[in-house]
MMTF fields as JSON, N, C-alpha, C and O atoms, coordinates in Angstrom:
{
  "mmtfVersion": "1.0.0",
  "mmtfProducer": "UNKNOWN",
  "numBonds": 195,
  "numAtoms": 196,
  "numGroups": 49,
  "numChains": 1,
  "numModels": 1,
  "chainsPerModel": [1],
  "groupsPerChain": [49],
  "chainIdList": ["A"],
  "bondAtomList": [4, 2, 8, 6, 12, 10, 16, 14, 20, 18, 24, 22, 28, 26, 32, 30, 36, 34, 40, 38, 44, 42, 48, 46, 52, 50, 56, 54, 60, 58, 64, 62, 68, 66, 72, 70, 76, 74, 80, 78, 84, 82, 88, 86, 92, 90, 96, 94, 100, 98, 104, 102, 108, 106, 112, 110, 116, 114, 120, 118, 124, 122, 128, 126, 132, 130, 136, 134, 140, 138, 144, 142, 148, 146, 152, 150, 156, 154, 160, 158, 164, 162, 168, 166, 172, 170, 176, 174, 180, 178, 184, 182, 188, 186, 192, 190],
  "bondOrderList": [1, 1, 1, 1, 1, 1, 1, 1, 1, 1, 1, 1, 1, 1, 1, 1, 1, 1, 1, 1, 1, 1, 1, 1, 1, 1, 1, 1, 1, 1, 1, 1, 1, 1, 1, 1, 1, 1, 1, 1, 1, 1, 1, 1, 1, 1, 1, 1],
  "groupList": [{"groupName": "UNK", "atomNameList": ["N", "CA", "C", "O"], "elementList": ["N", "C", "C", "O"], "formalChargeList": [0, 0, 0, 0], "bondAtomList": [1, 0, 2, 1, 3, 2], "bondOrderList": [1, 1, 2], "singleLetterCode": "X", "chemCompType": "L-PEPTIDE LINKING"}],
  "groupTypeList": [0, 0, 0, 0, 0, 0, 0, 0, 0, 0, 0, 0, 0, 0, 0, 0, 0, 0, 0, 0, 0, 0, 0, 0, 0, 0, 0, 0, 0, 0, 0, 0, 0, 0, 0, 0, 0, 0, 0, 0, 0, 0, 0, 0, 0, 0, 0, 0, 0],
  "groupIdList": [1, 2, 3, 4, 5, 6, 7, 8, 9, 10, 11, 12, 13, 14, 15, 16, 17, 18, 19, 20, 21, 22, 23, 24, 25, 26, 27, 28, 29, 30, 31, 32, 33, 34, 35, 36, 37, 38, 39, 40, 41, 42, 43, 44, 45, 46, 47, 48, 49],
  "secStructList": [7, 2, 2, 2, 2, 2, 2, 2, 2, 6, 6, 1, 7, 7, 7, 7, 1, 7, 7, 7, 7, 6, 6, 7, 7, 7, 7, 7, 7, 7, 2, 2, 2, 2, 2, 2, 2, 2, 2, 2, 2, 2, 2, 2, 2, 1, 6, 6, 7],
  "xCoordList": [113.802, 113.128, 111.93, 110.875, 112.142, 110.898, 109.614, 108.507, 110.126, 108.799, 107.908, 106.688, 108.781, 108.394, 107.389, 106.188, 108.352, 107.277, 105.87, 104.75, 106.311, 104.775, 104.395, 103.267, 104.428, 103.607, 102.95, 101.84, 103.61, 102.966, 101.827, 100.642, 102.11, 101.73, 100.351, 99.535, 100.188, 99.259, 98.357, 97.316, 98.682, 98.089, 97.811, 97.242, 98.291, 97.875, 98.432, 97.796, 99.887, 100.657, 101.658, 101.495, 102.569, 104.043, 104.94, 105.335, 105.79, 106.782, 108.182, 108.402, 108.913, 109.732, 110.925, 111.61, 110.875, 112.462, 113.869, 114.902, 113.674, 115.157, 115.088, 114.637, 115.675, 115.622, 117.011, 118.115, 116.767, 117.985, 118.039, 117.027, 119.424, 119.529, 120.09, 120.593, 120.186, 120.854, 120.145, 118.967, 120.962, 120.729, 120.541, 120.543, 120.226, 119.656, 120.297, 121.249, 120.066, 121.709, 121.183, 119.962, 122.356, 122.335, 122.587, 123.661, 122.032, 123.073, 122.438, 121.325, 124.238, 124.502, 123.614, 123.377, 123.181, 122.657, 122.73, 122.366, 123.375, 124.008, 122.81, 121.648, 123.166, 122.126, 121.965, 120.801, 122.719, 122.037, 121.197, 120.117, 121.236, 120.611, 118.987, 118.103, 118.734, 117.498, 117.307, 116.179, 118.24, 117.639, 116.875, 115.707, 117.533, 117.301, 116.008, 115.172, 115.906, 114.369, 113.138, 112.021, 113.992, 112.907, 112.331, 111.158, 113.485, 113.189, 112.458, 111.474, 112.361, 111.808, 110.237, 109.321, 110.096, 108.582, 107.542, 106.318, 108.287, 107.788, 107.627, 106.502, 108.562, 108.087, 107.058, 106.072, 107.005, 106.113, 104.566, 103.631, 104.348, 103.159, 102.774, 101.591, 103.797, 103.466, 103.76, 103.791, 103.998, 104.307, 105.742, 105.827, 106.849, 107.611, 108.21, 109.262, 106.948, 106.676, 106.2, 105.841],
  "yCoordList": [-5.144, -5.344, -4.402, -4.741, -3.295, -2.104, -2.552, -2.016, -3.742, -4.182, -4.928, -4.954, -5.749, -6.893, -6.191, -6.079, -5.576, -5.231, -4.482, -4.699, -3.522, -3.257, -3.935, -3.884, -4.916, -5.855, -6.911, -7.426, -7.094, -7.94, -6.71, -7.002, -5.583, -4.877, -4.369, -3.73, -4.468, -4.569, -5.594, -5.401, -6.751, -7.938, -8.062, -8.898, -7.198, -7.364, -8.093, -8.567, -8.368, -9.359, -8.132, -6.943, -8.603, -7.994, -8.212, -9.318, -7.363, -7.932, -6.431, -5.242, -8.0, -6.703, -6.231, -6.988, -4.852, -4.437, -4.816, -4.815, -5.162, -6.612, -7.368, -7.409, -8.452, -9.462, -10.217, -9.674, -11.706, -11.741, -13.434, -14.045, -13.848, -14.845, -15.642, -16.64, -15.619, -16.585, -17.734, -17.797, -18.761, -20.276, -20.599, -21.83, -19.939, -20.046, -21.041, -20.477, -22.185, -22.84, -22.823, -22.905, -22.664, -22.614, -23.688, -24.187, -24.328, -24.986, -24.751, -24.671, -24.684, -24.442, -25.317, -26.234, -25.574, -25.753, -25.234, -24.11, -26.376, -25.887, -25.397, -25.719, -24.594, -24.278, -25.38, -25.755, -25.938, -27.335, -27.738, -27.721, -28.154, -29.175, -28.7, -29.49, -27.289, -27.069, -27.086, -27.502, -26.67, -26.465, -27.952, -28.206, -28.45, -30.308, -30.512, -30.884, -30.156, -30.622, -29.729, -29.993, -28.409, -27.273, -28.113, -28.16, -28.685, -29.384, -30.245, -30.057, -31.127, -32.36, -32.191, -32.877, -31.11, -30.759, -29.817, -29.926, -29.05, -28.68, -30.301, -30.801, -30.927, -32.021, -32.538, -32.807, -32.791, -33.929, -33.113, -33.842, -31.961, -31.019, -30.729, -30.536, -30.662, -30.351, -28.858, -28.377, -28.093, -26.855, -26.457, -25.432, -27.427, -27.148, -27.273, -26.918, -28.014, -28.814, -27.594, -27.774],
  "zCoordList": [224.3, 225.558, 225.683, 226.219, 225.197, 225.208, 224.157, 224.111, 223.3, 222.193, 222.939, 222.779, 224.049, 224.599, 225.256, 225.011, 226.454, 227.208, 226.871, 227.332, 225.904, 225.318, 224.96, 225.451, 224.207, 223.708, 225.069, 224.929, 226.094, 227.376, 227.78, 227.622, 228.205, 228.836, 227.904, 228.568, 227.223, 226.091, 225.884, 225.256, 226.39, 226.808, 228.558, 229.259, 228.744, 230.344, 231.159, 232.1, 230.954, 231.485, 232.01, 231.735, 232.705, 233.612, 233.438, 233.806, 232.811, 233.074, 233.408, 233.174, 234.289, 235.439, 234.148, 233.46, 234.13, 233.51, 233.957, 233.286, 235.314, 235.383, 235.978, 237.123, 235.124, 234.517, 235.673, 235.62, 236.852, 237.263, 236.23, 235.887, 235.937, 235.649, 236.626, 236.109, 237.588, 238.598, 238.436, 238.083, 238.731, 238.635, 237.685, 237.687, 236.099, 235.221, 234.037, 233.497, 233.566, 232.872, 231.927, 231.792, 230.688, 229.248, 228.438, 228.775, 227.429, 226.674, 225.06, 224.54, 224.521, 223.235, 222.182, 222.968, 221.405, 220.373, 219.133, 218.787, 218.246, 217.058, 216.129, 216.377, 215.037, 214.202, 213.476, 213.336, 213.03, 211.965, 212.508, 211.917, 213.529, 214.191, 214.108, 213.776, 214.459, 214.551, 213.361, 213.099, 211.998, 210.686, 210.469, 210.175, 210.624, 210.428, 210.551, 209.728, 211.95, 212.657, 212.042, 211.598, 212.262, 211.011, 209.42, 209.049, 208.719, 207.763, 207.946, 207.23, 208.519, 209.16, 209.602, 209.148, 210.61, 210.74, 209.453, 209.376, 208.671, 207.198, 206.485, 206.49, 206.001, 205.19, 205.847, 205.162, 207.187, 207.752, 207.544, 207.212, 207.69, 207.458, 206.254, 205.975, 205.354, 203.444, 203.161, 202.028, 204.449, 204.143, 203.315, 202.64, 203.475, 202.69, 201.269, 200.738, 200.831, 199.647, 198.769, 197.606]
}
């Protein structure tokens, strides 16, 4: 949190040291799934070639 904020604050942006999550909803997402799509946007670009 201390990289972050230096790094915002360094850019000239704000940010508050706490942080509330209320209301805030999560959802799980498996790692394959992004590997997949990770794979998927490299082939489609040539970068993973």
């Amino acid at each position: 949190m201390e990289v972050v904020a230096r790094d915002l604050t360094g850019l000239g942006l704000y940010l508050a040291r706490r942080l509330s999550f209320e209301g805030v909803e999560q959802n799980r997402v498996l790692i394959s799934v992004l590997i997949v799509m990770l794979i998927n946007v490299l082939g489609n670009t040539g970068i993973g070639n």
